[in-house]
PDB file of N, CA, C and O in Angstrom:
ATOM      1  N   UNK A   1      -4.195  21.969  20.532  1.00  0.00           N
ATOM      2  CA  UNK A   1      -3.304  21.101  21.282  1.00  0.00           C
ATOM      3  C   UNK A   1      -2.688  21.877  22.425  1.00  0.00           C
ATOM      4  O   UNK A   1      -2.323  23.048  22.323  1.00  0.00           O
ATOM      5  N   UNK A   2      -2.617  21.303  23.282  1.00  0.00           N
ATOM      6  CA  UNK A   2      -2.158  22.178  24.902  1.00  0.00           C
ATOM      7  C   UNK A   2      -0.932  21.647  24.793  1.00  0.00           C
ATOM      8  O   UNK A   2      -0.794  20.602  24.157  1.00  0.00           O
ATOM      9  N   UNK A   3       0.242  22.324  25.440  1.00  0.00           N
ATOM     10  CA  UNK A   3       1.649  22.207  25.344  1.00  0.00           C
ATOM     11  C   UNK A   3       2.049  21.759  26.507  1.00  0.00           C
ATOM     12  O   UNK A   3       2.230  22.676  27.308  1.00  0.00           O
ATOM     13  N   UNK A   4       2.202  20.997  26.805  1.00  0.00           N
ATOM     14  CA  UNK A   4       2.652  19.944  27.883  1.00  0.00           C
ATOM     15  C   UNK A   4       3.579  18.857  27.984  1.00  0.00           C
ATOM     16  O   UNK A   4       3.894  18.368  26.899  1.00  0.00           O
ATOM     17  N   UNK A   5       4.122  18.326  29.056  1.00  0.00           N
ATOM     18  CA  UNK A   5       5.431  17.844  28.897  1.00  0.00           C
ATOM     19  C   UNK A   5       5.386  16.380  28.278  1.00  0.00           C
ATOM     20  O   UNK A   5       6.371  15.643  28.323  1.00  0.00           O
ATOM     21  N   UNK A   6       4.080  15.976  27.647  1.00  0.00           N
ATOM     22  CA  UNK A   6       3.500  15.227  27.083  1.00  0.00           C
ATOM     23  C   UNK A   6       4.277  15.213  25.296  1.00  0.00           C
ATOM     24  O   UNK A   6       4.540  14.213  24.628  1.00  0.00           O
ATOM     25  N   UNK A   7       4.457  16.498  24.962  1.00  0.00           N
ATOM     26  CA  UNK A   7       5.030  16.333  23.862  1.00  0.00           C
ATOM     27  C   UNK A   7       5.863  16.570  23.130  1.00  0.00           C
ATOM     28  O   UNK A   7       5.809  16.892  21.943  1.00  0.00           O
ATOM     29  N   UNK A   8       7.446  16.293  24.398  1.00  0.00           N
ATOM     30  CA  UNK A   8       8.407  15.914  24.534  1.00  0.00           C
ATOM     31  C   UNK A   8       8.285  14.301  24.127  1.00  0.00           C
ATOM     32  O   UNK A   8       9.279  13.821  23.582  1.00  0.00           O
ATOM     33  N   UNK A   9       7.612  13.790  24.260  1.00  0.00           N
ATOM     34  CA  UNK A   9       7.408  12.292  24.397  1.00  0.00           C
ATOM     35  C   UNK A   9       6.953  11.851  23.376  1.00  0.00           C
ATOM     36  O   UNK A   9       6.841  10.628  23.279  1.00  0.00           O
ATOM     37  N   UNK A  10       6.411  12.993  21.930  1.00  0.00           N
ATOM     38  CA  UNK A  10       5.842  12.272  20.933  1.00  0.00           C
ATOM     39  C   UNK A  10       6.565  12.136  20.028  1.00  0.00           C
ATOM     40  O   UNK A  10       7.524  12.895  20.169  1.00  0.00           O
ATOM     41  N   UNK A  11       6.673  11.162  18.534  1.00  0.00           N
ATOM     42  CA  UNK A  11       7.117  11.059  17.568  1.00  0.00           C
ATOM     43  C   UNK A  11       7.196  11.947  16.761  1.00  0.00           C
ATOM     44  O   UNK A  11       6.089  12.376  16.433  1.00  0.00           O
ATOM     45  N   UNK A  12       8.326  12.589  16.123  1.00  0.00           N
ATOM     46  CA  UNK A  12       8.545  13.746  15.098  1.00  0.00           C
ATOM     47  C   UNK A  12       8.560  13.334  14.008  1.00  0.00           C
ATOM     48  O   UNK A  12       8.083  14.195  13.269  1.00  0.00           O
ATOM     49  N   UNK A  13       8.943  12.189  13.299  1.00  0.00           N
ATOM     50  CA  UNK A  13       9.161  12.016  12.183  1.00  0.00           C
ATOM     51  C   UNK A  13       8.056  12.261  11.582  1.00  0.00           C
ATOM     52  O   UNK A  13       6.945  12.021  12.055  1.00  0.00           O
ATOM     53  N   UNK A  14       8.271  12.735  10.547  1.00  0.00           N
ATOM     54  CA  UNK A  14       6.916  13.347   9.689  1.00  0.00           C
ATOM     55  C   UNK A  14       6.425  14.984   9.671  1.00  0.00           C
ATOM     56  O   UNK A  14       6.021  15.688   8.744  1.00  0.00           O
ATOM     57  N   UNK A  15       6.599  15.207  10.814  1.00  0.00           N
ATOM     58  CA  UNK A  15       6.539  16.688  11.403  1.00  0.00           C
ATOM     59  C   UNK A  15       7.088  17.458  10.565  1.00  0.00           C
ATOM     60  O   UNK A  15       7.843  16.978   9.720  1.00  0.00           O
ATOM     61  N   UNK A  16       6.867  18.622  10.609  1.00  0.00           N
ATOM     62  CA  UNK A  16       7.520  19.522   9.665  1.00  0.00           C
ATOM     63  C   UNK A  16       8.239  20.359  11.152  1.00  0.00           C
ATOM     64  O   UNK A  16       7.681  20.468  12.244  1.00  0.00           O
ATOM     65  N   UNK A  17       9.422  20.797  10.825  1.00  0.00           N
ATOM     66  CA  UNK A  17      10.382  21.019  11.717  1.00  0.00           C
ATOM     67  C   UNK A  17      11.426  22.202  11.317  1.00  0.00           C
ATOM     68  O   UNK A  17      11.932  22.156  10.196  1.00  0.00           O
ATOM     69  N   UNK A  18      11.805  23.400  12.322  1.00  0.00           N
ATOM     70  CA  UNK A  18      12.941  24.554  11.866  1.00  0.00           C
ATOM     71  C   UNK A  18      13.904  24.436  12.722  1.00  0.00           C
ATOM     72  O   UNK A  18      13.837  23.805  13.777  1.00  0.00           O
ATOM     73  N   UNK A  19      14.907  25.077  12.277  1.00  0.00           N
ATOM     74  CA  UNK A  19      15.717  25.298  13.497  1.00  0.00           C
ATOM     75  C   UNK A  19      16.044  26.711  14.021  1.00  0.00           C
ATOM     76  O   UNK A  19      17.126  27.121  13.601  1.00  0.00           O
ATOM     77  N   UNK A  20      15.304  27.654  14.927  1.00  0.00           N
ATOM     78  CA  UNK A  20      15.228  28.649  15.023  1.00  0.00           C
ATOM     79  C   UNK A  20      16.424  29.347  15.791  1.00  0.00           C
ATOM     80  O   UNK A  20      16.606  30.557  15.653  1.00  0.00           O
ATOM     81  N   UNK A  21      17.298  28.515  16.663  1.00  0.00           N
ATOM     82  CA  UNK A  21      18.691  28.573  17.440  1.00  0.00           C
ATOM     83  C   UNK A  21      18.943  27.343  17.775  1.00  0.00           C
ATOM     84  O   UNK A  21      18.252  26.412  18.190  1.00  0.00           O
ATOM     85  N   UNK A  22      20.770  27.583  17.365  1.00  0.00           N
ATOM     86  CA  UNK A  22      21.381  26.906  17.824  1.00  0.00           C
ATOM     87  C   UNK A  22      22.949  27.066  17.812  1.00  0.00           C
ATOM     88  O   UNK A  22      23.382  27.701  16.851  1.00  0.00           O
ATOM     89  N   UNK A  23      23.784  26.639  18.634  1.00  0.00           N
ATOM     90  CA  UNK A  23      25.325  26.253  19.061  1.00  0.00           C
ATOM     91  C   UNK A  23      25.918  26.592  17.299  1.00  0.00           C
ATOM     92  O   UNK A  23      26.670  27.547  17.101  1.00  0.00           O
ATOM     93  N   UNK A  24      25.607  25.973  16.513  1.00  0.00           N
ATOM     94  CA  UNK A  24      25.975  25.676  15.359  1.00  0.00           C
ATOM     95  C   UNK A  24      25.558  26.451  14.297  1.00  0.00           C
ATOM     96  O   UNK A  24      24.635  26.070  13.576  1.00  0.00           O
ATOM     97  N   UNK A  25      26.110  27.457  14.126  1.00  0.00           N
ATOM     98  CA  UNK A  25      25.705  28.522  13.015  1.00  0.00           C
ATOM     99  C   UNK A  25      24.814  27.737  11.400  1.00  0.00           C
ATOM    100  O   UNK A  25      23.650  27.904  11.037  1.00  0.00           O
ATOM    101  N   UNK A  26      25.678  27.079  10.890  1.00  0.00           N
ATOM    102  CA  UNK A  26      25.004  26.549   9.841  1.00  0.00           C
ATOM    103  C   UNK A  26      23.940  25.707   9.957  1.00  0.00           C
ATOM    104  O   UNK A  26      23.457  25.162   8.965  1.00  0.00           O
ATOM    105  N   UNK A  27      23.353  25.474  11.495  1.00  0.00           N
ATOM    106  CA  UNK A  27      22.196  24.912  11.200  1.00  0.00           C
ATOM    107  C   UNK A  27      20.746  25.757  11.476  1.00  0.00           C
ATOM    108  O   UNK A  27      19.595  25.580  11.078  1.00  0.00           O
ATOM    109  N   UNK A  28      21.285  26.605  12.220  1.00  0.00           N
ATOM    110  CA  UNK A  28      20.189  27.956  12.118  1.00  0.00           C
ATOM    111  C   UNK A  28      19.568  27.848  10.782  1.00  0.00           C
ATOM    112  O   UNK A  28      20.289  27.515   9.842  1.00  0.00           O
ATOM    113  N   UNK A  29      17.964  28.157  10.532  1.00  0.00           N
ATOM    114  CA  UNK A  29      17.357  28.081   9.127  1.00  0.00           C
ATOM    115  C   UNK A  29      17.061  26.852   9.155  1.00  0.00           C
ATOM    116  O   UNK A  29      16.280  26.702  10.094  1.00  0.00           O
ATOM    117  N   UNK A  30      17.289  25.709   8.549  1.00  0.00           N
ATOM    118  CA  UNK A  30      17.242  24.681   8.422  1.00  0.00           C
ATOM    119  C   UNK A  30      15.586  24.547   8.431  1.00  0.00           C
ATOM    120  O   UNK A  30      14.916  25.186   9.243  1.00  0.00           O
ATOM    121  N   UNK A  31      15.020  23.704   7.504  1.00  0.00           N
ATOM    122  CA  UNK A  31      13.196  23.739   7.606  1.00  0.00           C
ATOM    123  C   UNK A  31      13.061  22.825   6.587  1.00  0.00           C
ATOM    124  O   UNK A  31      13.827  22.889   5.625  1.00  0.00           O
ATOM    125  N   UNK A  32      11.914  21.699   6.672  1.00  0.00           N
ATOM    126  CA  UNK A  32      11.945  20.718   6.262  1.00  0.00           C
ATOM    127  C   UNK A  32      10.886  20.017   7.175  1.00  0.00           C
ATOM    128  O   UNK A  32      10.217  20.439   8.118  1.00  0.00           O
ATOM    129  N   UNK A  33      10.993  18.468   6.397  1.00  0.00           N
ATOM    130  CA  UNK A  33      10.367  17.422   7.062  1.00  0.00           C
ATOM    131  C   UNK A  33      11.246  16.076   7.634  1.00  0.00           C
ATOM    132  O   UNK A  33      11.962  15.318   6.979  1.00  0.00           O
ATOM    133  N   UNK A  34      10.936  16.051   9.082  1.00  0.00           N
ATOM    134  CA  UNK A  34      11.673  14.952   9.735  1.00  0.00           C
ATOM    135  C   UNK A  34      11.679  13.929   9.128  1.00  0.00           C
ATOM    136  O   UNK A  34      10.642  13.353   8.801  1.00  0.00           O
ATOM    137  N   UNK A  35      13.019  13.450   8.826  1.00  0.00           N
ATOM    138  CA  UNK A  35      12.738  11.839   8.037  1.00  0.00           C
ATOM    139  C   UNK A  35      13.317  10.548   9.014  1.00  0.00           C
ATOM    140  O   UNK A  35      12.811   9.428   9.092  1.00  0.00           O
ATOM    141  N   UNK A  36      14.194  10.912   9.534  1.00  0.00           N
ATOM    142  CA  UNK A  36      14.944   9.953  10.798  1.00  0.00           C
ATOM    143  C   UNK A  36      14.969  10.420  12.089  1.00  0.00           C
ATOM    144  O   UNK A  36      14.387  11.494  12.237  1.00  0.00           O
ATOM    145  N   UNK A  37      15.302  10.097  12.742  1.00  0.00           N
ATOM    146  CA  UNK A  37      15.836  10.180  14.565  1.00  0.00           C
ATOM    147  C   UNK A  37      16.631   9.569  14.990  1.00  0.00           C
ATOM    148  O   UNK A  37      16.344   8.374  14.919  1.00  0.00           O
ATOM    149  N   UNK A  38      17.810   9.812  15.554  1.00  0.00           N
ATOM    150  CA  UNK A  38      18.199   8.995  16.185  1.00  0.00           C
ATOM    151  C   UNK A  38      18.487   9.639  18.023  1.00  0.00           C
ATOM    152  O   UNK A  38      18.130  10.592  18.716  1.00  0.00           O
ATOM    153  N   UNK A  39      19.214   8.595  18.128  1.00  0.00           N
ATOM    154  CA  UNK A  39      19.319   9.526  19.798  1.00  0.00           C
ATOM    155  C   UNK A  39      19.682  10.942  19.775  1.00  0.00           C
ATOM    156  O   UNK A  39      19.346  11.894  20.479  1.00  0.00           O
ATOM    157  N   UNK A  40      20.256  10.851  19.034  1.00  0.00           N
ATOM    158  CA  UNK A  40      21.073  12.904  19.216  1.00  0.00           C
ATOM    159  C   UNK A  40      21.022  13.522  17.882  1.00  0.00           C
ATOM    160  O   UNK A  40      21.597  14.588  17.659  1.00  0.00           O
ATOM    161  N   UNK A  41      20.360  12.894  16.999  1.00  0.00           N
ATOM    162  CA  UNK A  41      20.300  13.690  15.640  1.00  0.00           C
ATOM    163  C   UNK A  41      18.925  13.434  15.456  1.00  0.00           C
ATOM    164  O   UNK A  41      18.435  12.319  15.635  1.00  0.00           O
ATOM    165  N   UNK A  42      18.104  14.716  15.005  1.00  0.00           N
ATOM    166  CA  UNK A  42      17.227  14.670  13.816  1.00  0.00           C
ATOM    167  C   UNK A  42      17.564  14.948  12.438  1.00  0.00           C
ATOM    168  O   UNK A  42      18.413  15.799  12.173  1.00  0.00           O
ATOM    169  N   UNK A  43      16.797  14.114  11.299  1.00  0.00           N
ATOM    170  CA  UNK A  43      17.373  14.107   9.480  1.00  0.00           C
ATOM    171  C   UNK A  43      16.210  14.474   9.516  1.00  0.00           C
ATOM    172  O   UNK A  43      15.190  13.989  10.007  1.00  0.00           O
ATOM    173  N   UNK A  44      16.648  16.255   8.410  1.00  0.00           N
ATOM    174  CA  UNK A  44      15.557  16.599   7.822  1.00  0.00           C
ATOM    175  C   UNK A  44      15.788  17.237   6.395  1.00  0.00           C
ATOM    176  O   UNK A  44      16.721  17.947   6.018  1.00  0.00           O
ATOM    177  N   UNK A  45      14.455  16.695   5.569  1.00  0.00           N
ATOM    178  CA  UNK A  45      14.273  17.018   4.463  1.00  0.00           C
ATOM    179  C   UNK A  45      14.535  18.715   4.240  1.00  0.00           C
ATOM    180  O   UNK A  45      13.695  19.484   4.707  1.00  0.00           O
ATOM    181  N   UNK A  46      15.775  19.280   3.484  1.00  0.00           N
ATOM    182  CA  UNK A  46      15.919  20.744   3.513  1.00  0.00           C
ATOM    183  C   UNK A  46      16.389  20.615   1.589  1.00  0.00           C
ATOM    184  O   UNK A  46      17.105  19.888   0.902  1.00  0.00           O
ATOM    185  N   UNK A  47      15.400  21.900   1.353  1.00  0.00           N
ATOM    186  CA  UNK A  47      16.184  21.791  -0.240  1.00  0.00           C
ATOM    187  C   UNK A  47      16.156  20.657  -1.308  1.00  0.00           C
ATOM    188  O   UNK A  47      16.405  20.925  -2.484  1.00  0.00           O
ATOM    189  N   UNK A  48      15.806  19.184  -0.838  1.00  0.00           N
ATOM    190  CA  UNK A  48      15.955  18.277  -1.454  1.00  0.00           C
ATOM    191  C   UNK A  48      17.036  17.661  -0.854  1.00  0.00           C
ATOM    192  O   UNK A  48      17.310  16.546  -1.297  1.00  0.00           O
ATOM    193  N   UNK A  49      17.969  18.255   0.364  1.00  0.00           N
ATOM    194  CA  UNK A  49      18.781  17.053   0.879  1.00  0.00           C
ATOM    195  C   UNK A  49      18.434  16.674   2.227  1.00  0.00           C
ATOM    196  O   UNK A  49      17.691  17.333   2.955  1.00  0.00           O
ATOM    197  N   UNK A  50      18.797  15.977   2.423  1.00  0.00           N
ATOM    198  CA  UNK A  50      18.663  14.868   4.208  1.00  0.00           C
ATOM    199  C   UNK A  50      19.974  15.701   4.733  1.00  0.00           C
ATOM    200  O   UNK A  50      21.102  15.388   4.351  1.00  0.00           O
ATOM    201  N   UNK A  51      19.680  17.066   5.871  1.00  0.00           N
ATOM    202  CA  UNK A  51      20.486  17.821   6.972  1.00  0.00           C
ATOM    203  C   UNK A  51      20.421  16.702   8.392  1.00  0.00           C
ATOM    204  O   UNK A  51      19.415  16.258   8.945  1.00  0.00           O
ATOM    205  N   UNK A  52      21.565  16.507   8.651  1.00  0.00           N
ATOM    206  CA  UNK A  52      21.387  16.023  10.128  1.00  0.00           C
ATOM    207  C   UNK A  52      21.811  17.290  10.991  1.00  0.00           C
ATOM    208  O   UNK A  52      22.586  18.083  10.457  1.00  0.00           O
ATOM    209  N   UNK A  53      21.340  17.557  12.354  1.00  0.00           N
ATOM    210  CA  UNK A  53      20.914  18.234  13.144  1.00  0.00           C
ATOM    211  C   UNK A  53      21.871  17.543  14.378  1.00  0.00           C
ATOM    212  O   UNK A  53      22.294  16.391  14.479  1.00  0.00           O
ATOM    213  N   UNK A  54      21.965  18.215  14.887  1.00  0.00           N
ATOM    214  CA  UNK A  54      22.471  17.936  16.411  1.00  0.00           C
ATOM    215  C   UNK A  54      21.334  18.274  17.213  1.00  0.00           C
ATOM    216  O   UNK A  54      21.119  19.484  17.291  1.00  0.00           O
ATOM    217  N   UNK A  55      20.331  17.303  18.002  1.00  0.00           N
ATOM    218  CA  UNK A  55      19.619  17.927  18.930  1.00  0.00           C
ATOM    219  C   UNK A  55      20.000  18.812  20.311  1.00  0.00           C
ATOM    220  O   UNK A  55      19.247  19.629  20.841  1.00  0.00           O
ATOM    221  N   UNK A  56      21.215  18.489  20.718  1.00  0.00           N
ATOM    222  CA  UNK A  56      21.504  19.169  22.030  1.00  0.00           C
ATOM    223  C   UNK A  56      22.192  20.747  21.957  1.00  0.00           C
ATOM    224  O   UNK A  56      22.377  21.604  22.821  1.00  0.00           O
ATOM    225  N   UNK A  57      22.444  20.692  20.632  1.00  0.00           N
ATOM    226  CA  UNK A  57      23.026  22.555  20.110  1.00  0.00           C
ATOM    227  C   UNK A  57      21.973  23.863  19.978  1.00  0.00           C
ATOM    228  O   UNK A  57      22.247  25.063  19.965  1.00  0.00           O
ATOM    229  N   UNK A  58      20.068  22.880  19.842  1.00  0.00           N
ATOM    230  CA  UNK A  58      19.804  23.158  18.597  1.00  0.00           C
ATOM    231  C   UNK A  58      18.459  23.540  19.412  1.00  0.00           C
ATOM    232  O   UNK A  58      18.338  22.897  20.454  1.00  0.00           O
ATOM    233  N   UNK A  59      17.251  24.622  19.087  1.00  0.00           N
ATOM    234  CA  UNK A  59      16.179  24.722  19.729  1.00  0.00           C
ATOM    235  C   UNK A  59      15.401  24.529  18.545  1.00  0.00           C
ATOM    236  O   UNK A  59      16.033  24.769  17.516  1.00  0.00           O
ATOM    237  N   UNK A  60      14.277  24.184  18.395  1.00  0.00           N
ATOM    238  CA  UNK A  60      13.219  23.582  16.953  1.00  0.00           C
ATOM    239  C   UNK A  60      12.361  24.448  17.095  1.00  0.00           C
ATOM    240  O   UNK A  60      12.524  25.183  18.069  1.00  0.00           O
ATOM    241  N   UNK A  61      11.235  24.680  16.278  1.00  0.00           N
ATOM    242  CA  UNK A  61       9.994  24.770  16.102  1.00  0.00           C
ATOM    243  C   UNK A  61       9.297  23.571  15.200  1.00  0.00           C
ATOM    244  O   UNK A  61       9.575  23.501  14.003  1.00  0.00           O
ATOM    245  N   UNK A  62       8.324  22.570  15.846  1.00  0.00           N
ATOM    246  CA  UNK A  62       7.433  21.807  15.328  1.00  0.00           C
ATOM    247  C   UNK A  62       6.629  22.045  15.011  1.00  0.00           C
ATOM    248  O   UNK A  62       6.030  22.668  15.887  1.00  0.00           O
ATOM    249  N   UNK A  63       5.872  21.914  13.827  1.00  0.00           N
ATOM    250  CA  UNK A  63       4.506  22.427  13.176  1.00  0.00           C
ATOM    251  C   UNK A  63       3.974  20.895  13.333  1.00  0.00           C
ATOM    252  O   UNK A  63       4.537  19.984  12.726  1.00  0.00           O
ATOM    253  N   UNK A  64       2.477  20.587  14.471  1.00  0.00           N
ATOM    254  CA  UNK A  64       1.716  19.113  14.312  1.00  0.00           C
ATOM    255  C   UNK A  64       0.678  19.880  12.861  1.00  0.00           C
ATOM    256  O   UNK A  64       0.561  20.959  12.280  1.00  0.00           O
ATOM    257  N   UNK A  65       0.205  18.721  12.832  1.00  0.00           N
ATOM    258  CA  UNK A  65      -1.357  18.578  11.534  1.00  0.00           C
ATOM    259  C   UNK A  65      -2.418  19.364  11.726  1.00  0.00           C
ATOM    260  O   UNK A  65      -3.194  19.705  10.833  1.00  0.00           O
ATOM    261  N   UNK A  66      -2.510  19.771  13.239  1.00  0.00           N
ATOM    262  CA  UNK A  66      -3.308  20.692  13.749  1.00  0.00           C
ATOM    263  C   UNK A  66      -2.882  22.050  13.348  1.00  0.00           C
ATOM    264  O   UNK A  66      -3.718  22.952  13.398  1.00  0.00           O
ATOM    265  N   UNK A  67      -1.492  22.337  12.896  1.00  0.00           N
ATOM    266  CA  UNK A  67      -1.396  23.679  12.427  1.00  0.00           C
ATOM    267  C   UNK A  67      -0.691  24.133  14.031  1.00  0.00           C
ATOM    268  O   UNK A  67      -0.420  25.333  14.074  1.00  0.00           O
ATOM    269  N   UNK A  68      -0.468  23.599  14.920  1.00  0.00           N
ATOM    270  CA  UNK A  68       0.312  24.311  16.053  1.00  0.00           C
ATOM    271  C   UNK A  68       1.583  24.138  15.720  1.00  0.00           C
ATOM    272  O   UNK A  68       2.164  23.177  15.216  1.00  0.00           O
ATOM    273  N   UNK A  69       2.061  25.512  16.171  1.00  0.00           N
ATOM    274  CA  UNK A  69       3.640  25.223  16.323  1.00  0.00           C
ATOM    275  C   UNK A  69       4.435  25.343  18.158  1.00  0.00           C
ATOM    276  O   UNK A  69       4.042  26.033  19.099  1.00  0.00           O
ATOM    277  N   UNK A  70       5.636  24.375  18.091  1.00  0.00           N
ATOM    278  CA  UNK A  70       5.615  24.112  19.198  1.00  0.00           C
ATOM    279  C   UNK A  70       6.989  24.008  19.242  1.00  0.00           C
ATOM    280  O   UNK A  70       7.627  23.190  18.579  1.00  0.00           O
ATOM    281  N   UNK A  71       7.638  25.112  20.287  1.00  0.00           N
ATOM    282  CA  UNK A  71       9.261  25.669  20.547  1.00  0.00           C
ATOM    283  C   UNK A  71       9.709  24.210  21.469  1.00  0.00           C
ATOM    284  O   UNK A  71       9.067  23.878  22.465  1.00  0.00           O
ATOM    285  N   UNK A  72      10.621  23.610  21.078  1.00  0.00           N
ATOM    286  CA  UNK A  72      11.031  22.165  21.468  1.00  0.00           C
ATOM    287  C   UNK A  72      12.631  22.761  21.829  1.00  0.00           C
ATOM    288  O   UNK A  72      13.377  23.090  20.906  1.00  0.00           O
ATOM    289  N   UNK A  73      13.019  22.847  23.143  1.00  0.00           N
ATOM    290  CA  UNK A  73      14.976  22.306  22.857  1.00  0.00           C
ATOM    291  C   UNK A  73      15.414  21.113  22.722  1.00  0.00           C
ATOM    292  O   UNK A  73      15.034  20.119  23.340  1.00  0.00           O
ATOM    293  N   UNK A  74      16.149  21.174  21.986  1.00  0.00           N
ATOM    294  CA  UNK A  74      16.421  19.613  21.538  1.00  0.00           C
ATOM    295  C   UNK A  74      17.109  18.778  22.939  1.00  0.00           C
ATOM    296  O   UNK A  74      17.135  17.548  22.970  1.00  0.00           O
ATOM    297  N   UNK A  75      17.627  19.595  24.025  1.00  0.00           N
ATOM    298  CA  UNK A  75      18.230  18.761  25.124  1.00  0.00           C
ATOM    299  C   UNK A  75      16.655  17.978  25.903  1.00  0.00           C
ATOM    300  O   UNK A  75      16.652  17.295  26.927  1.00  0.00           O
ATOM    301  N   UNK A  76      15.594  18.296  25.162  1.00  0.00           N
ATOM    302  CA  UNK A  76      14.408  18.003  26.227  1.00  0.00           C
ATOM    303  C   UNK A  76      13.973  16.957  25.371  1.00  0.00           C
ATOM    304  O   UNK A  76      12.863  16.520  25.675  1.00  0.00           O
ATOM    305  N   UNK A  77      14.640  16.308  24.173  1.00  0.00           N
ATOM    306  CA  UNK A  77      14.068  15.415  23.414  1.00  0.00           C
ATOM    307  C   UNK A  77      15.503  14.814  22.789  1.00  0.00           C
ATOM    308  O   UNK A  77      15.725  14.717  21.583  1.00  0.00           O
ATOM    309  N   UNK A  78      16.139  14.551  23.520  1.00  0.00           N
ATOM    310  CA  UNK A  78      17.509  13.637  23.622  1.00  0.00           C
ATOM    311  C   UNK A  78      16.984  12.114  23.843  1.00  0.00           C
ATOM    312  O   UNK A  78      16.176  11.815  24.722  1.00  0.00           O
ATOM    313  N   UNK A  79      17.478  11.320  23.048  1.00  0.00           N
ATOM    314  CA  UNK A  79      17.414   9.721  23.199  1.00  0.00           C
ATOM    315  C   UNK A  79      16.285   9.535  21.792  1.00  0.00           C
ATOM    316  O   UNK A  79      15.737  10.285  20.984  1.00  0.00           O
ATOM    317  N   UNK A  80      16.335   8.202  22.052  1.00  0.00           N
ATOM    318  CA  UNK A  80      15.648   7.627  21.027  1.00  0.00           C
ATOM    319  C   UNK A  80      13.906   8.065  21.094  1.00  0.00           C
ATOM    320  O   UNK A  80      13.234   8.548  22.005  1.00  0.00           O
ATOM    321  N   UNK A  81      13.603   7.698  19.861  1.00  0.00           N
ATOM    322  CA  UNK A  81      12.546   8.261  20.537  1.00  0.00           C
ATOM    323  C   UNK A  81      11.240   6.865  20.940  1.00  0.00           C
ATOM    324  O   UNK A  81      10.053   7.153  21.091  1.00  0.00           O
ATOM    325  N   UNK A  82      11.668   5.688  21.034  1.00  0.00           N
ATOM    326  CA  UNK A  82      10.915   4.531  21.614  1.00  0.00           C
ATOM    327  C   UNK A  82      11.746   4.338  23.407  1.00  0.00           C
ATOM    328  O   UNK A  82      11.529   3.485  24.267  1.00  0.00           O
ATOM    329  N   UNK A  83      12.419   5.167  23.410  1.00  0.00           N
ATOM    330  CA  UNK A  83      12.733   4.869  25.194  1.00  0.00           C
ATOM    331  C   UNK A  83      11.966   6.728  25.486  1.00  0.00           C
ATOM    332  O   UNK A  83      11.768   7.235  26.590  1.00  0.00           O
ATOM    333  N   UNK A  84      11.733   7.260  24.358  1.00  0.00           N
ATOM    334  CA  UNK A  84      11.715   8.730  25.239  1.00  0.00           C
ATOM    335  C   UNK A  84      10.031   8.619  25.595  1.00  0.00           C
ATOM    336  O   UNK A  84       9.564   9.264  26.535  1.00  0.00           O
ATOM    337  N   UNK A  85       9.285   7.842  24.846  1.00  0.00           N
ATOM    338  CA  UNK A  85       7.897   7.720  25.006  1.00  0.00           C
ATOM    339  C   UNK A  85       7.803   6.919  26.537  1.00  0.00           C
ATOM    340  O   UNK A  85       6.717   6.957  27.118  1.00  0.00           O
ATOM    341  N   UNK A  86       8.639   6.397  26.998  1.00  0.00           N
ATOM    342  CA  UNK A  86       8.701   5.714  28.363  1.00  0.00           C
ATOM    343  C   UNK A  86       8.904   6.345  29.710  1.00  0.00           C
ATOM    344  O   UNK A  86       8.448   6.089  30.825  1.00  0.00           O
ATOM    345  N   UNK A  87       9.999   7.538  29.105  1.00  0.00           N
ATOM    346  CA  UNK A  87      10.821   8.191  29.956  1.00  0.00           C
ATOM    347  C   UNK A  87       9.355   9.135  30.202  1.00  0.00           C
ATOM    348  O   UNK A  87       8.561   9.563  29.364  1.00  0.00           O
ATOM    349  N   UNK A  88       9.364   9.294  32.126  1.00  0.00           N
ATOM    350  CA  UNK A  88       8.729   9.988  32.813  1.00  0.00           C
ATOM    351  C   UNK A  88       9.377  11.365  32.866  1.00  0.00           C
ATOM    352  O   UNK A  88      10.486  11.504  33.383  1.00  0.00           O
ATOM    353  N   UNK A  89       8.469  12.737  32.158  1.00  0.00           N
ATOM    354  CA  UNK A  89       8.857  14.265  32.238  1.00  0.00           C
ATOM    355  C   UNK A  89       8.289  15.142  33.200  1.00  0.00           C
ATOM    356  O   UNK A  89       7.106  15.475  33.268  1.00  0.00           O
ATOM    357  N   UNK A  90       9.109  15.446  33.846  1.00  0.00           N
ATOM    358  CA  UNK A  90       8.689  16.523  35.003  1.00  0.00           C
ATOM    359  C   UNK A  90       8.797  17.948  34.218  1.00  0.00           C
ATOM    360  O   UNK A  90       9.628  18.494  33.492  1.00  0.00           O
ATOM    361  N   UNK A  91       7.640  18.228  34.702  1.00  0.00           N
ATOM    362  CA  UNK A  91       6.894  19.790  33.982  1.00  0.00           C
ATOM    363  C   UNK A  91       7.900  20.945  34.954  1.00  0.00           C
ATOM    364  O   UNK A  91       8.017  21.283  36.132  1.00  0.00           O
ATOM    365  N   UNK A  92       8.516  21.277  33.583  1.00  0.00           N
ATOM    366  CA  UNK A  92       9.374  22.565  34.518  1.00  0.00           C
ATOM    367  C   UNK A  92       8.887  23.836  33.856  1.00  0.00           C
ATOM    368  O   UNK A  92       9.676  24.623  33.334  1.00  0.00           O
ATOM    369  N   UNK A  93       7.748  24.003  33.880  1.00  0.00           N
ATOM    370  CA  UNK A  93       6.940  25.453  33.608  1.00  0.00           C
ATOM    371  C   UNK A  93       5.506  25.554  34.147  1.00  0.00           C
ATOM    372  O   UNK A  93       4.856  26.586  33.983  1.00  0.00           O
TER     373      UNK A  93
END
C-alpha cells in the first residue's frame, strides 16, 4: 500500500490502532482495535475496555490487513469519518 493523502480519507474502524504520541500522557501506549469514531474521538478496544482517544492530542500508528503500518496525526483525520471521505487532501509531503 503506498502512503498517500488518500488514507487520511479511509475508514479505521476495525483497524488495529496505537498511540505512539500524544498531548495526553495516559494515552501514550494505548493499542487495540478501533470500535467507534466520532469527529474528535477514536474508541479503542485496550485490555478488554473501550479507551476514548482524543484525535487532535494524539499521533497513531495504523496496522491495514496488508500488514502496513501507517504514522497518522490525528489533526489530519479530524471530523467524521463520512464527511472526511469527501473532504479534498492536499499532499503536504
Amino acid at each position: 500500500m503506498n502512503v498517500t493523502p488518500a488514507v487520511a480519507q479511509m475508514e479505521f474502524i476495525g483497524l488495529k490502532a496505537r498511540v505512539v504520541k500524544s498531548k495526553q500522557p495516559s494515552y501514550k501506549g494505548i493499542e487495540g482495535i478501533v470500535i467507534d469514531e466520532t469527529r474528535n474521538t477514536l474508541v479503542i478496544r485496550y485490555k478488554n475496555e473501550d479507551k476514548v482517544v482524543v484525535k487532535n492530542v494524539s499521533v497513531f500508528h495504523f496496522t491495514f490487513p496488508d500488514g502496513t503500518i501507517v504514522e497518522i496525526d490525528g489533526n489530519a483525520i479530524l471530523g467524521r469519518s463520512e464527511d472526511r471521505v469527501k473532504k479534498h487532501v492536499r499532499r503536504r509531503w
